[in-house]
N, C-alpha and C positions, 0 to 999 in steps of 0.2 A: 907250488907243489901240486902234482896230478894228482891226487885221488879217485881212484878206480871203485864203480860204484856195481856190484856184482851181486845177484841176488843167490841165492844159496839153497838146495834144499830145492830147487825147484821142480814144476809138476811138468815136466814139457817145456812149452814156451812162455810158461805163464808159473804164476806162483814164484813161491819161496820169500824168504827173508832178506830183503836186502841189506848187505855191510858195503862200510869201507872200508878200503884199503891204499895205505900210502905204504909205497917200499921206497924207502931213502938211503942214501947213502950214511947219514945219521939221524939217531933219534932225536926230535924236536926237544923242547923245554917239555915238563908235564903239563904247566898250563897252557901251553902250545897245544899238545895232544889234545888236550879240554876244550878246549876253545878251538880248533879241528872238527872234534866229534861233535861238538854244541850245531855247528855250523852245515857240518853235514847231515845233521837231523835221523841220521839211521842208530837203530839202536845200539848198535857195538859198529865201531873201527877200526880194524887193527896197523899198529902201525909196525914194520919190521925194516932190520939190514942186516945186512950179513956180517959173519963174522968168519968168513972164511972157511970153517966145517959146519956152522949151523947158521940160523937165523932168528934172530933177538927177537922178541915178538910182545907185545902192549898191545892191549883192548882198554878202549874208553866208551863208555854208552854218554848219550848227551850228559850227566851229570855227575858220574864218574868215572875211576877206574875198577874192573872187575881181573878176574885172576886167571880166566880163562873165557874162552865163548868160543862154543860150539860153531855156528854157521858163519863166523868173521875168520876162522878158522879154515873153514872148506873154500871161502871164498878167496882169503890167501894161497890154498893150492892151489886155484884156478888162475889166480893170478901170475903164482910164479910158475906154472907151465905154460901159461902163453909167453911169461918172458924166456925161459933156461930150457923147455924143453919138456915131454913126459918126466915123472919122476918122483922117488921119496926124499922129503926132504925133513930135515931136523929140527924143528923145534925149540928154543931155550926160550920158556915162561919165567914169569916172576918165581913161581913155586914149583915147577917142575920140567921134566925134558918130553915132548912128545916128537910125533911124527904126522906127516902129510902127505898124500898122493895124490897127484895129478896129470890127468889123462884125457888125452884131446880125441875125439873122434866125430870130424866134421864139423861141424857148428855144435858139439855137445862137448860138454868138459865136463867127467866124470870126476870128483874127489870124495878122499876118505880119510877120515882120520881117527889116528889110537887114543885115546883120551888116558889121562892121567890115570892113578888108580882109583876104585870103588871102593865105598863102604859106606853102611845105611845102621839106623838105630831107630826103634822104635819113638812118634813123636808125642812128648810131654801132652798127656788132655789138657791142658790149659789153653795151651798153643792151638788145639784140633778145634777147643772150643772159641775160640776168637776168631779162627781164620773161616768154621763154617758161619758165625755171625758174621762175618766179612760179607760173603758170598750169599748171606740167606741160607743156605743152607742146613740141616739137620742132620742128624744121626743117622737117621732112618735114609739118607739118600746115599749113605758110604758103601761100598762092595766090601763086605767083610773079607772077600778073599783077598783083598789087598790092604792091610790093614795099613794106618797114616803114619808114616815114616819123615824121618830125615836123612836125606839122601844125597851125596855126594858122589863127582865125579868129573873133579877139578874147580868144582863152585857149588854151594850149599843150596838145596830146596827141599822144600816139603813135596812132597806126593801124598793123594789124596785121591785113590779109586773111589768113580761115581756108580751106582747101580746103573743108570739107564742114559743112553744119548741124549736125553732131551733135556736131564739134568747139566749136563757138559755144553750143549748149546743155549740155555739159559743163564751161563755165568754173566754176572755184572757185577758192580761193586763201587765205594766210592775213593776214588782216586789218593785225595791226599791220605785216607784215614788204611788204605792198602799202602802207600808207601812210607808210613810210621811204624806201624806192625812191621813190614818186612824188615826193614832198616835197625828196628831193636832187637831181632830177633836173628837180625845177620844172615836173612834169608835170599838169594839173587834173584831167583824165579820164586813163585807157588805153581805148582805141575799139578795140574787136572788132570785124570786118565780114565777113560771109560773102555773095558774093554771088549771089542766086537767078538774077538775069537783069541786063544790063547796067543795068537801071534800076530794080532792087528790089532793095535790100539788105536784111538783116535784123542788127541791133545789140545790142553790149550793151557796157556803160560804167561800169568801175570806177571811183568814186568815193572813195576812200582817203580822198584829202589833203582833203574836207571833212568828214569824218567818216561817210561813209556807203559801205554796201559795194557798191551798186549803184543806179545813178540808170535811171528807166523810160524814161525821154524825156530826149534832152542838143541843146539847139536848135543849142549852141558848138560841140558835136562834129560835129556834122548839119555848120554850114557848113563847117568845117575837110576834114573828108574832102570833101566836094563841090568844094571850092575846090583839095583834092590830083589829083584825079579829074583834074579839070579840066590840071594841070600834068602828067599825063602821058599826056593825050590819051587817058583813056577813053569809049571809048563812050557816051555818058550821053545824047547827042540833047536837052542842053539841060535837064534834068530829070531827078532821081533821087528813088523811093519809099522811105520806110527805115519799115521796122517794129521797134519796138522793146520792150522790157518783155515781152517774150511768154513769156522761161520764167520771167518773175517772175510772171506771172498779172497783168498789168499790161500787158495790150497796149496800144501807142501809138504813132500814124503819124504820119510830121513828111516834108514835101516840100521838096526843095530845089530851085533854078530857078537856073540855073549862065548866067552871061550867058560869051562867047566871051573876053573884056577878061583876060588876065592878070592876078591879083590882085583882079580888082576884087571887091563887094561880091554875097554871095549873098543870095537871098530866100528866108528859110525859113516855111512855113506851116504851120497845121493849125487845130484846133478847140481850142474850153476850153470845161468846164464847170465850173457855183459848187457847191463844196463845202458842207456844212452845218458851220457853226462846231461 
């Protein structure tokens, strides 16, 4: 089987998150998809086939399956417009129906996609206080304007606005004791967010619970905060910039487009470019 190895999210010619992508004619065994993603080492895979008005669609991170993923996502658009042509296409998740766009111009492939719908609740202090022991961090380093939520937007994460960038460029943490926490608490990412200006954030997004210690680009996490954003009336003017991967040496920008509609569905964008197998 080819699996197509396309980074997502990316900054130019560089950057972004790389996925894979197998489109098959049918979908493997799950522990085929496992042992797939295991072997491909990125952190989400998606695997799809048509079903003749949409396309079936599974994401595995090396250790499991997840229910959505943002940049395995965009990198399927890119996929299947280099196979079918510019285009939208349809979507069928395990939990719900999205869309895809992809669009070719020159050596650039443009996609986007509508994410599931949003919706965010204020996050339990117990939770707030175990994951800033996580991180080292305190109280005093959180931006009260964004106060620590659970935030949905086809897959669960905390959000957790920093006061200052340099709090957000010193995240660490220790590995297994981040992927226990997350995993009981049924978390896919934790979302760091610092924000530069009401419509530029800059990101970063422990990955634990799929075996990875930090993902460049998170399209999931992208819409989930945009879609929080949104429920507590911040400034965003319909539009939020997030840069992200940047103190991984892995810059990548991913745009969100926040419609007014409660919950409803965000449009997250940016670039992909094809990896060399």
């Amino acid at each position: 089987m080819n699996v197509l190895r396309i980074a997502a999210f990316s900054d130019g010619d560089s950057g972004g998150n790389p996925a894979g992508v197998l489109i098959g004619d049918e979908l493997p065994t799950d522990s085929e998809m496992q042992r797939i993603a295991a072997e491909v080492g990125f952190s989400e895979t998606a695997f799809a086939i048509s079903t003749g008005t949409a396309w079936r669609v599974r994401y595995f991170s090396p250790e499991s399956e997840v229910p959505f993923c943002g940049h395995a996502t965009i990198a399927l658009g890119a996929a299947l417009a280099l196979r079918h042509g510019d285009g939208v296409f349809t979507l069928t998740l395990n939990q719900a129906d999205i869309t895809v766009e992809g669009r070719r111009n020159g050596g650039v492939i443009a996609a986007a996609l509508q994410s599931p719908p949003t919706r965010s609740m204020p996050a339990p202090p117990q939770l707030v206080s175990a994951v800033l022991g996580l991180f080292g961090y305190t109280h005093d380093d959180l931006d009260p304007s964004i106060p620590p939520a659970l935030a949905h937007g086809g897959a669960d994460h905390l959000v957790l606005g920093l006061k200052t960038r340099e709090a957000l460029a010193s995240m660490k943490y220790d590995f297994n004791t981040g992927r226990s926490l997350m995993n009981r608490e049924g978390l896919v990412t934790i979302l760091l967010a610092y924000a530069e200006t009401p419509q530029l954030f800059h990101t970063r997004n422990p990955f634990a619970s799929g075996g990875v210690y930090e993902d460049p680009a998170t399209g999931a996490a992208t819409a989930a905060l945009a879609g929080y954003l949104r429920d507590i009336s911040w400034p965003h003017g319909g539009v939020i910039n997030v840069v992200q991967g940047e103190d991984m040496g892995m810059r990548s920008r991913l745009r969100a487009e926040i419609s007014p509609s409660p919950g409803s569905s965000i449009r997250v964008s940016g670039t992909a470019r094809i990896m060399q197998a």
